[in-house]
N, C-alpha and C positions, 0 to 999 in steps of 0.2 A: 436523436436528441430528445426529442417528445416524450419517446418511449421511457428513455434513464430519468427524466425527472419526475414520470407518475410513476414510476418505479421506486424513486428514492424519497416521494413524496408518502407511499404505502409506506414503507419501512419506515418512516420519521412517524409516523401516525401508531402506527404498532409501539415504537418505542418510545412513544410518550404514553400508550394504555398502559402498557406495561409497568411505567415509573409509580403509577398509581394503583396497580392492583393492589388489592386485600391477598394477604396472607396467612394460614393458619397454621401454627404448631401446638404440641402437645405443651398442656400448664399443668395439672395433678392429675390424678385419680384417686380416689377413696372409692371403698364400698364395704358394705357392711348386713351385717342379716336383719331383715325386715322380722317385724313383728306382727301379727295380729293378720295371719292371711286366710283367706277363702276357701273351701274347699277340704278335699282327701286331710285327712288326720295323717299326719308325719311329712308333710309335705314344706320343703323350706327353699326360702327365698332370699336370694340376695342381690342388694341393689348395687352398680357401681355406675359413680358418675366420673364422667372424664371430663375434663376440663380444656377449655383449647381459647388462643389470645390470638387476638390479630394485631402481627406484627410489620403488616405490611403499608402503603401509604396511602390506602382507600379504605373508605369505607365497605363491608359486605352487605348482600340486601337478601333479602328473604331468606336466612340459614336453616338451614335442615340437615334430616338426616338420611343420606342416601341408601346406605343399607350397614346393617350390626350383624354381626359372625360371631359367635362364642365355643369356645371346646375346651374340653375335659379332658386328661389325658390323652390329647390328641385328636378324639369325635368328637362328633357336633351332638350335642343333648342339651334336654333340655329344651326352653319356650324363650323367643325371642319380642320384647315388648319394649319397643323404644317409647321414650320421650322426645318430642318435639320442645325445640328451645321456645319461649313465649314474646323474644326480642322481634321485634321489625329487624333490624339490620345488629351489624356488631361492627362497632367505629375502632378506628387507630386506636392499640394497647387496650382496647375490653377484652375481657374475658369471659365467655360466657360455657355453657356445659349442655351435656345430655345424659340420660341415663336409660342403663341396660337393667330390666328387672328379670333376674338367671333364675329360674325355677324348675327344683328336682321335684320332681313326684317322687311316691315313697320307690318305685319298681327299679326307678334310674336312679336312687339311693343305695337299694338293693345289687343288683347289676355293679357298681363302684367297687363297696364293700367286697363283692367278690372277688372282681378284677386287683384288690387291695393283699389278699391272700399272699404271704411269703413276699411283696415288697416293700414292705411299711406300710405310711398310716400317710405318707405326703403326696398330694394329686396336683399335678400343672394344671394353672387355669388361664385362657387367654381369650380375650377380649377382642376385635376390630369392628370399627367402628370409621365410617366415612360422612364425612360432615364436608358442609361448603355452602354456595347460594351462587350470587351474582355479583359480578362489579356494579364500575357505574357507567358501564358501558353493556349492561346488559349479558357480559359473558360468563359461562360457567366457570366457578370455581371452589377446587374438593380438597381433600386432606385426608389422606389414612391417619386415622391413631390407634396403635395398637396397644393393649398393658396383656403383661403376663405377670403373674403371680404364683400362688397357690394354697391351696384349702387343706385343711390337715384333720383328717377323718379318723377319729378317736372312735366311733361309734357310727350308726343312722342317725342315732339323735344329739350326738354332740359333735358338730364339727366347729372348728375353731379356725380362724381368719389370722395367718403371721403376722408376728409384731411389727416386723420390719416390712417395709411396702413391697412394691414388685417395680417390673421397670416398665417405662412408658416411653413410647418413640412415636415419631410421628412423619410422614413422608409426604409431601408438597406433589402431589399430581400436578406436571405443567402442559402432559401432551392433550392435547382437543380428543385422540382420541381413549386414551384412559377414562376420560372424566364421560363421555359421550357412552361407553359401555359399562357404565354404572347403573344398577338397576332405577326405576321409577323410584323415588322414595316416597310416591301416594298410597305402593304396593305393602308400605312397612307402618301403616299409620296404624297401628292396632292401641286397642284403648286400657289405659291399664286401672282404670276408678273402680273398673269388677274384682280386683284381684284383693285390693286392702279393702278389711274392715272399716 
């Protein structure tokens, strides 16, 4: 009898954390080509920020970004420079964001254009991106967002960004151990104040 009530006294403890987790889903994306960057002549940049709201009935506390994946046509190219949100926490219904700055050098411009030969001129672009922090119980908690889109390469030096958006999903990591085999996100703090003018 002892044993069934610290037993059902754990599960009543869990499922009250639980009623109050923080939750994150996917709210926009935009991105768009940066201006005025550093560096090799032909070289271009584009920023895309995601956007993500917490829908859940806690607050989150120290949000971050656990790790960003970007590919082109299916490889990984390119230079990966997140932003770190500047919020302490993100409360019931805020919305807060991070962004990915995608940078081709001219060589991996070159390279595209090739691979571009006899298919058109339209290159898939996708985006993941895993954000989360802590409850108020100190536990982890992540969120894949993904967006795919695509960049339509008229040229090296003109590519143009679809009218129309792309689509944005977003997947609620609940297992301990998903979120537990997510990289360091200390390992992804790269600084990006070198990159713009």
């Amino acid at each position: 009898i002892a044993w069934t009530i610290i037993d059902e006294n754990k599960r009543r403890e869990e499922d009250t954390k639980d009623a109050v987790k923080p939750i994150l889903v996917a709210s926009s994306c935009k991105y768009e080509e940066v201006k005025g960057i550093k560096g090799e002549v032909g070289t271009k940049v584009f920023e895309c920020i995601l956007e993500y709201k917490n829908v859940g009935k806690g607050v989150l506390f120290n949000p971050m970004v656990f790790n960003i994946e970007y590919s082109v046509d299916g490889k990984e190219l390119g230079k990966l420079q997140p932003t770190f949100s500047v919020n302490s926490s993100v409360d019931v219904d805020d919305v807060a964001d991070n962004s990915v700055m995608i940078v081709f050098e001219p060589n991996v411009l070159s390279d595209i254009m090739q691979s571009l030969k006899g298919r058109g001129n339209t290159i898939p672009l996708q985006v993941v991106m895993y954000v989360g922090g802590k409850d108020m119980f100190g536990r982890d908690v992540a969120t894949r967002l993904e967006y795919k889109s695509e960049l339509i390469f008229f040229s090296v030096d003109n590519i143009q960004l679809p009218l129309l958006g792309g689509r944005l999903t977003s997947t609620v990591l609940f297992s301990e151990e998903d979120i537990n085999n997510l990289p360091d996100a200390t390992e992804l703090a790269l600084d990006t104040s070198e990159l713009l003018e």
